[in-house]
Structure formats: structure tokens, C-alpha cells
VMD Tcl script that builds the backbone (N, CA, C; Angstrom):
set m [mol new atoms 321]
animate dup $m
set s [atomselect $m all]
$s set {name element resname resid chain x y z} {
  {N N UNK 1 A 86.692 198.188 68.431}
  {CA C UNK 1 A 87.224 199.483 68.814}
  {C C UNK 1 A 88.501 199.726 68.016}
  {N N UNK 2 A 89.032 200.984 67.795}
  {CA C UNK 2 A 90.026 201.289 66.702}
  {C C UNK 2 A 91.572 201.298 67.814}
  {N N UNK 3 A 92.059 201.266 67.505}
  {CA C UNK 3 A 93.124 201.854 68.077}
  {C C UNK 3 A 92.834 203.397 68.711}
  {N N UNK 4 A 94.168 203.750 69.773}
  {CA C UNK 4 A 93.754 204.566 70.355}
  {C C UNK 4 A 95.191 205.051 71.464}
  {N N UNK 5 A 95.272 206.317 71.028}
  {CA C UNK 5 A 97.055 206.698 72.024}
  {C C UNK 5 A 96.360 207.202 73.500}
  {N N UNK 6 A 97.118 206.809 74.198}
  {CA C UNK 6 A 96.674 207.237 75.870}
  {C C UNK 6 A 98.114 208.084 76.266}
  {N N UNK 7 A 98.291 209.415 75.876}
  {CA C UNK 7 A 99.149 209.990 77.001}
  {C C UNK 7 A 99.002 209.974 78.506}
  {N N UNK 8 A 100.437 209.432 79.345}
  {CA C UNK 8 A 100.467 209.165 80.519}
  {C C UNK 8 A 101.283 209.362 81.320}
  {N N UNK 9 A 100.952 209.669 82.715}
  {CA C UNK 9 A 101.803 210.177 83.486}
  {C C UNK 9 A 101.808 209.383 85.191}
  {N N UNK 10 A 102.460 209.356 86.008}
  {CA C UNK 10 A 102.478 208.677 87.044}
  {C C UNK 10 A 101.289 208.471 87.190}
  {N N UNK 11 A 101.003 207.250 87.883}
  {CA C UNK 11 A 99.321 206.902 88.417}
  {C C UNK 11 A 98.640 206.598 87.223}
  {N N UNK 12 A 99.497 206.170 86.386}
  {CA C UNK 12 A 98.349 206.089 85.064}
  {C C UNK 12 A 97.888 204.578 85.050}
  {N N UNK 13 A 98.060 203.593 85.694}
  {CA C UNK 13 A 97.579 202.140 85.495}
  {C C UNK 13 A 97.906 201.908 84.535}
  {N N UNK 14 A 98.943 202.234 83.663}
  {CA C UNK 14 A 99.187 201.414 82.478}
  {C C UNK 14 A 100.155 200.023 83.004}
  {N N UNK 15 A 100.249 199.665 83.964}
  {CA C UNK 15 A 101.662 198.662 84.257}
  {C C UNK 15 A 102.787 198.811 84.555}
  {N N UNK 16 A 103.264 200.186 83.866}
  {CA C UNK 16 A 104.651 200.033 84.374}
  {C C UNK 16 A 104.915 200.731 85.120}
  {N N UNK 17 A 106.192 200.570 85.756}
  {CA C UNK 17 A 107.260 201.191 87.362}
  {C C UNK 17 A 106.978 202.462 86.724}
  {N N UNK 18 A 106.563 203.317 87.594}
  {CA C UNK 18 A 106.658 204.903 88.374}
  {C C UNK 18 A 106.978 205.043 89.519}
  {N N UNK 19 A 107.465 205.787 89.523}
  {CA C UNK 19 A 108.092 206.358 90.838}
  {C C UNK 19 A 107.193 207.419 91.057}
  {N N UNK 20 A 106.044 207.224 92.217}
  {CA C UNK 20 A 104.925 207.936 92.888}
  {C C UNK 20 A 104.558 206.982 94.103}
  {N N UNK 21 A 103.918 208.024 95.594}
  {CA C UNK 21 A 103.392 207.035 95.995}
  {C C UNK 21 A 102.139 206.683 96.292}
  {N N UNK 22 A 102.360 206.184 97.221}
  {CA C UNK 22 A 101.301 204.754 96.540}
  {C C UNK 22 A 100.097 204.746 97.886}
  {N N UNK 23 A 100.422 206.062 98.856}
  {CA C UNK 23 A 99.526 205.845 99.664}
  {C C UNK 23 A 98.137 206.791 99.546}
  {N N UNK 24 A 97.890 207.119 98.302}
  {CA C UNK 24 A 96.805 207.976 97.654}
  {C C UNK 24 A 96.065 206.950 97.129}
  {N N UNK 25 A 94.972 207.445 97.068}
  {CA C UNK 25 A 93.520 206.836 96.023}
  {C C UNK 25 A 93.774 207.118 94.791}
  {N N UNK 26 A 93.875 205.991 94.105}
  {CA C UNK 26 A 93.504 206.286 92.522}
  {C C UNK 26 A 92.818 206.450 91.920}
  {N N UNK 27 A 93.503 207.566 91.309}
  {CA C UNK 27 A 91.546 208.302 90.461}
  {C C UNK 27 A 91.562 207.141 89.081}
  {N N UNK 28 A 90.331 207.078 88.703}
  {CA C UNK 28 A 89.799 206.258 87.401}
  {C C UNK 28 A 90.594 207.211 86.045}
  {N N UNK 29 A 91.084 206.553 85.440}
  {CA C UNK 29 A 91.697 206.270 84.197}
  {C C UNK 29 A 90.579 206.258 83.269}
  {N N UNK 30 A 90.843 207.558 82.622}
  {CA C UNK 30 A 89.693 207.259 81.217}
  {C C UNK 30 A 90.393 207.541 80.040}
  {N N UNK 31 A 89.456 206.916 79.135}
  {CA C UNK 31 A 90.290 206.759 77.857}
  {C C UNK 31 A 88.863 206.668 77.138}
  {N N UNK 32 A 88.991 207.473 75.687}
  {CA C UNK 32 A 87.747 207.629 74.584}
  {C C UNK 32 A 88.585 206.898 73.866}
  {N N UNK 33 A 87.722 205.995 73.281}
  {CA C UNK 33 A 87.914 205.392 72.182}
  {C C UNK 33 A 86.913 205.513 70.600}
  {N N UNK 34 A 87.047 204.965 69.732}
  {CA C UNK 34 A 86.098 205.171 68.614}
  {C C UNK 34 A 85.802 203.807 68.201}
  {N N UNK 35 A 84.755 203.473 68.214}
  {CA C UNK 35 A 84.036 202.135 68.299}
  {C C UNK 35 A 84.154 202.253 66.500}
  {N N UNK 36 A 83.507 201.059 65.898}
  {CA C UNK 36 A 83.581 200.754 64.265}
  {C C UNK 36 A 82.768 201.328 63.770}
  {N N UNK 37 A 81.615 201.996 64.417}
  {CA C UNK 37 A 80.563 203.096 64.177}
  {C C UNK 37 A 81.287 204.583 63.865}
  {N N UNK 38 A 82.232 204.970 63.913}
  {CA C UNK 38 A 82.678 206.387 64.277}
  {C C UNK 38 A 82.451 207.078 66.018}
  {N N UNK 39 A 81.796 206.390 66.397}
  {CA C UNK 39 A 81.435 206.851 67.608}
  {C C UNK 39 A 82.291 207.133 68.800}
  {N N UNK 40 A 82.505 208.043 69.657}
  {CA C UNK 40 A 83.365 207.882 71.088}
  {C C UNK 40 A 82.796 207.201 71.653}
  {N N UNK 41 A 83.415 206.554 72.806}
  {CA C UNK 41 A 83.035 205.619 74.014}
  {C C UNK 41 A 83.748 206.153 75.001}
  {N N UNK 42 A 83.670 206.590 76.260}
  {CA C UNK 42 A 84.271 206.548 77.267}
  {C C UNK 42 A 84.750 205.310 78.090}
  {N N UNK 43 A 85.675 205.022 78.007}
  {CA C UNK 43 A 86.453 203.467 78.537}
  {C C UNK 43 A 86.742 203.938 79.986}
  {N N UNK 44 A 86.965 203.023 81.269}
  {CA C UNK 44 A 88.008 203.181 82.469}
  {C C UNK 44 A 88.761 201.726 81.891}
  {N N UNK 45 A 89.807 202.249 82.814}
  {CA C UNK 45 A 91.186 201.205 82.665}
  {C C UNK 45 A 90.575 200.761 84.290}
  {N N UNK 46 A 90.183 199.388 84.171}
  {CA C UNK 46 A 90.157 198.871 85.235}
  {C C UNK 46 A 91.300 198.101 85.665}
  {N N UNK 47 A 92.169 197.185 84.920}
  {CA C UNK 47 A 93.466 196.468 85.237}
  {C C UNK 47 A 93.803 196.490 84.457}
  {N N UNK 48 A 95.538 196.486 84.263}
  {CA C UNK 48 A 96.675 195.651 83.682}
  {C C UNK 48 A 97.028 194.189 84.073}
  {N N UNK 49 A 97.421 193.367 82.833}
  {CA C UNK 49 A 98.134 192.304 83.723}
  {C C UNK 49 A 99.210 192.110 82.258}
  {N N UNK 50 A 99.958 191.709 82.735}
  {CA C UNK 50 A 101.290 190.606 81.908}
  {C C UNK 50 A 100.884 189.234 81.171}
  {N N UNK 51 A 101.103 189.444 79.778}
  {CA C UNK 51 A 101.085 187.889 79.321}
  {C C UNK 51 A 101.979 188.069 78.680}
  {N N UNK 52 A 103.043 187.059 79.008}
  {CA C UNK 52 A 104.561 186.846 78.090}
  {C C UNK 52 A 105.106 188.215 77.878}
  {N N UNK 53 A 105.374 188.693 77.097}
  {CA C UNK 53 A 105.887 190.064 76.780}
  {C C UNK 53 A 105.389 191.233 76.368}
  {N N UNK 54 A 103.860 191.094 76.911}
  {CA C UNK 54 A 103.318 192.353 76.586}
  {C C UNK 54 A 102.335 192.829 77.715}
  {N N UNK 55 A 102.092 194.099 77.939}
  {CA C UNK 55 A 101.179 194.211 79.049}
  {C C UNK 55 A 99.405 194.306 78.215}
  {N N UNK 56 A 98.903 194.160 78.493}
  {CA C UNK 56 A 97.347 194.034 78.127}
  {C C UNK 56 A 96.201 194.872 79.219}
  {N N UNK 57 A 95.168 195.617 78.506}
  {CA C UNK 57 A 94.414 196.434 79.440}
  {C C UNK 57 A 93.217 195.640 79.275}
  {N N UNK 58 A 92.672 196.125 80.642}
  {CA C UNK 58 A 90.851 195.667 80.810}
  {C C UNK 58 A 90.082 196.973 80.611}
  {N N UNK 59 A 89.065 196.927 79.760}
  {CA C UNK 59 A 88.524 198.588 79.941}
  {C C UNK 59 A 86.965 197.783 80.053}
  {N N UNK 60 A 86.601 199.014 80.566}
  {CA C UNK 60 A 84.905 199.011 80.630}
  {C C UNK 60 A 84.487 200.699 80.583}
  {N N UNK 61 A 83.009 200.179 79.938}
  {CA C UNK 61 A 82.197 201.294 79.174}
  {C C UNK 61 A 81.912 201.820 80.289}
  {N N UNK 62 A 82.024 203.422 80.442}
  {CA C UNK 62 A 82.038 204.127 81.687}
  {C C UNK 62 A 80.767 204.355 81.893}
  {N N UNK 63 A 79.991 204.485 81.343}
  {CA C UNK 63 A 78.246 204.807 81.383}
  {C C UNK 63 A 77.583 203.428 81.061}
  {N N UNK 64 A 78.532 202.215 80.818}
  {CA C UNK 64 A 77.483 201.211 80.741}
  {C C UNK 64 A 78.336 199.942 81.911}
  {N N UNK 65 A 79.185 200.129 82.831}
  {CA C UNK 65 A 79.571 199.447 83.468}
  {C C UNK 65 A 78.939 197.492 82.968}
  {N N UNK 66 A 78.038 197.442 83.156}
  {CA C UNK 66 A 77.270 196.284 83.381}
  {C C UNK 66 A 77.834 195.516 82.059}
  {N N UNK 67 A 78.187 196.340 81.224}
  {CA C UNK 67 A 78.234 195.459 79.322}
  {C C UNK 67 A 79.821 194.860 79.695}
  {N N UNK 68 A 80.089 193.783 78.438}
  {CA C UNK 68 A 81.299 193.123 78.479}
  {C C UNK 68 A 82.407 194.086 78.585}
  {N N UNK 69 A 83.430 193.954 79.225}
  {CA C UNK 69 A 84.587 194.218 78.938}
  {C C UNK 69 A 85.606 193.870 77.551}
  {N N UNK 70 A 86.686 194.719 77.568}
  {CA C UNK 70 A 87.537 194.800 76.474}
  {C C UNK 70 A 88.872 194.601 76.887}
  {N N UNK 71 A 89.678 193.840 76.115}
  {CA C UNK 71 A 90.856 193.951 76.384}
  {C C UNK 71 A 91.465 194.007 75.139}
  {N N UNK 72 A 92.204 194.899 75.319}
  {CA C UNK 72 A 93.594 195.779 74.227}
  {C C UNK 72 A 95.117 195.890 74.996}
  {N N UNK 73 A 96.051 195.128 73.659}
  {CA C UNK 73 A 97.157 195.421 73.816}
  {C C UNK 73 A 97.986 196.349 73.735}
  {N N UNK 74 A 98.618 196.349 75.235}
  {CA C UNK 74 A 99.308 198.208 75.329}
  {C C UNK 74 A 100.890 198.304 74.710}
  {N N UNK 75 A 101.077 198.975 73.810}
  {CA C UNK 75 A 102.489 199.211 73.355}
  {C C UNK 75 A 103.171 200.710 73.647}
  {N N UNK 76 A 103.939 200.847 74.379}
  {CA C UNK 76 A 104.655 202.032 74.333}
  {C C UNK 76 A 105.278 202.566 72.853}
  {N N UNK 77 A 104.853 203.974 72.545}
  {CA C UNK 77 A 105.559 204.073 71.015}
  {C C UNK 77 A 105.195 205.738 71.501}
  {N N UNK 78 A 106.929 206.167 71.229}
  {CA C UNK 78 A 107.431 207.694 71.405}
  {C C UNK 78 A 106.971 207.906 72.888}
  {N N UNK 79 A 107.445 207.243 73.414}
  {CA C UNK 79 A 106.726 208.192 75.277}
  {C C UNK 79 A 105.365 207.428 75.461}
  {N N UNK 80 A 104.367 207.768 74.713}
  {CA C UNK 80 A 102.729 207.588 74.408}
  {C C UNK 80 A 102.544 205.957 74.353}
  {N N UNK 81 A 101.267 206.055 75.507}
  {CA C UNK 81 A 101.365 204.272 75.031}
  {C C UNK 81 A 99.380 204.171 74.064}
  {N N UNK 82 A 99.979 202.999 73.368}
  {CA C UNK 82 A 98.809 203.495 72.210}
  {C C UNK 82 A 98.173 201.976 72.360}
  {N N UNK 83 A 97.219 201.752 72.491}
  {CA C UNK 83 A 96.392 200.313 72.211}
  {C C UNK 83 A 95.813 199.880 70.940}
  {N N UNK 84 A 95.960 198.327 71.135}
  {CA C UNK 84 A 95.758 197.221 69.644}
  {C C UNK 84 A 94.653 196.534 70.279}
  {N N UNK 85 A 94.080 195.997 69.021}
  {CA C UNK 85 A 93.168 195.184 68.956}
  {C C UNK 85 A 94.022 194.247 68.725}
  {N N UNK 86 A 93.343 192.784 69.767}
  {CA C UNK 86 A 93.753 191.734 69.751}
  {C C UNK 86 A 93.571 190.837 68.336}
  {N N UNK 87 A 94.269 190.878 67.268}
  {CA C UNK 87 A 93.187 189.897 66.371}
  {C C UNK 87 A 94.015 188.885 65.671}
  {N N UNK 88 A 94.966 188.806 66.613}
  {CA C UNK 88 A 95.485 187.150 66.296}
  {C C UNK 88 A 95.130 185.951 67.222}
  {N N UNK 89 A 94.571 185.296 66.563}
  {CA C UNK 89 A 93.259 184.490 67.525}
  {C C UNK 89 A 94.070 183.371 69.216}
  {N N UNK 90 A 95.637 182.891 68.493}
  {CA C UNK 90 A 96.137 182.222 69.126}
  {C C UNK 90 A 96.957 183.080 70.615}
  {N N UNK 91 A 97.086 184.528 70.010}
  {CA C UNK 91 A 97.465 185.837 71.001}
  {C C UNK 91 A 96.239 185.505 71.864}
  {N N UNK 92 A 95.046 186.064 71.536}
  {CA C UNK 92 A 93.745 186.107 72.355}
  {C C UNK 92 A 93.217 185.150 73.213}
  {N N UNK 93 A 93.925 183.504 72.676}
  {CA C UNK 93 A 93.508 182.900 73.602}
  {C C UNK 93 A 94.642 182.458 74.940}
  {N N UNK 94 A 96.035 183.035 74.595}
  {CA C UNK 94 A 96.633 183.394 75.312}
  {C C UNK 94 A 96.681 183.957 76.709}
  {N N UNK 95 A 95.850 185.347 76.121}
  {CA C UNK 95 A 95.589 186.627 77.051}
  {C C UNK 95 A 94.265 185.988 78.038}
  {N N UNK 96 A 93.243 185.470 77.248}
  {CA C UNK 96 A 92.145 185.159 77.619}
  {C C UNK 96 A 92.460 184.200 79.121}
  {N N UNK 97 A 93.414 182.920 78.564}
  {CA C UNK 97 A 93.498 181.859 79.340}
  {C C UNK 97 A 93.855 182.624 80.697}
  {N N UNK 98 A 95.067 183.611 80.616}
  {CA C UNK 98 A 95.545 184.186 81.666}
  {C C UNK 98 A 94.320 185.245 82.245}
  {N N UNK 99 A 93.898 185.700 81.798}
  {CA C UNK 99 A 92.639 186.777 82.300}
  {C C UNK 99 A 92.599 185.629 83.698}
  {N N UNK 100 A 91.349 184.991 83.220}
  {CA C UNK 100 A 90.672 183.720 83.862}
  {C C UNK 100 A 91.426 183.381 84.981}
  {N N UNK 101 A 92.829 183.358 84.463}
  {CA C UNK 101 A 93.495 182.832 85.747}
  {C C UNK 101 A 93.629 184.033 86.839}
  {N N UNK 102 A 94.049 184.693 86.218}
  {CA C UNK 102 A 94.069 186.435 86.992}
  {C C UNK 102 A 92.553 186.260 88.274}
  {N N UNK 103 A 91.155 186.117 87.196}
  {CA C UNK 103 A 90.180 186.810 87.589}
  {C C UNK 103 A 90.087 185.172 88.966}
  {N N UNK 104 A 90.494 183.856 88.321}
  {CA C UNK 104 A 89.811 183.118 89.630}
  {C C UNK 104 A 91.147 183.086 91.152}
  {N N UNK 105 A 92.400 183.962 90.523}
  {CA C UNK 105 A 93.003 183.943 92.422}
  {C C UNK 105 A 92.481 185.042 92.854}
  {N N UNK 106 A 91.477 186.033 92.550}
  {CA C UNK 106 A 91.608 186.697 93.185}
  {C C UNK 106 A 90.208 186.782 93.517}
  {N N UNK 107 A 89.659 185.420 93.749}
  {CA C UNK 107 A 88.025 185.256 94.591}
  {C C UNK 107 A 88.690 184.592 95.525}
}
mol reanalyze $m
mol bondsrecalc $m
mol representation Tube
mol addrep $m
């Protein structure tokens, strides 16, 4: 997937402190991306989590739920937070190790 800017506003699941509250339902977070085909994809932001100093997203294919997930690193740049492809291998297994840990406290 290419990079990709997500303008955002309270309730956006990107990770960081807003001041909104918190006793509403959150609507799903979508985000198009352009796969290496040229193609759009419709992504949801299912989680954020923290590894060391960066926040990192989980997305999944909105019409294909069932297929692997993605994770892209979120950087704030001008207001706009814009996502990276992970492709420094020792970053990834970083993020990865922590995923895992993320995904087994919370069975």
C-alpha cells in the first residue's frame, strides 16, 4: 500500500489526546488507500497502539474483513497525519512483537 494522508478530527482513532467525550459510539474510521496496483482500497482503522516512539495503525479491508490485516506507521506532518509503510525489517519486528503482545492480553 502507498502512503496515504488521513485528515482528522476528534474521534478519529488515530491515538492521540482529544478532548471529546467518550460516552458516544464510535463510528468506523475509513481511510482509501492505493494498493501497488493503482487501485483504491477502502481500509477501517481498527486500533492504534504505541511502540517506542511512534504510534502504529491496524487497518482492515472494509469489503474483505476476513483478509490479513495491515499495519502502517502514523506520523503527524502539518496538522494531517499521513501513514508509512513499515520497511525497515528490524522496525517491523518491533511493532510485530508488540502487536502479539497487544493481541494475547486482551483474550
Amino acid at each position: 500500500m502507498s502512503d496515504h494522508t488521513h485528515e482528522h478530527g476528534d474521534g478519529c482513532g488515530c491515538g492521540q489526546d482529544h478532548d471529546h467525550d467518550h460516552d458516544h459510539e464510535h463510528e468506523e474510521v475509513l481511510l482509501t488507500l492505493t494498493d501497488e496496483n493503482g487501485q483504491d482500497v477502502e481500509m477501517v482503522l481498527v486500533e492504534t497502539f504505541d511502540v517506542e516512539k511512534h504510534v502504529y495503525a491496524l487497518l482492515l479491508e472494509r469489503n474483505n474483513p476476513e483478509a490479513d490485516g495491515i499495519i502502517l506507521r502514523m506520523e503527524e506532518e502539518d496538522e494531517e497525519m499521513v501513514l508509512y509503510n513499515i520497511e525497515d525489517e528490524e522496525e517491523w519486528n518491533r511493532v510485530e512483537a508488540a502487536y502479539n503482545e497487544l493481541v494475547a492480553s486482551q483474550e
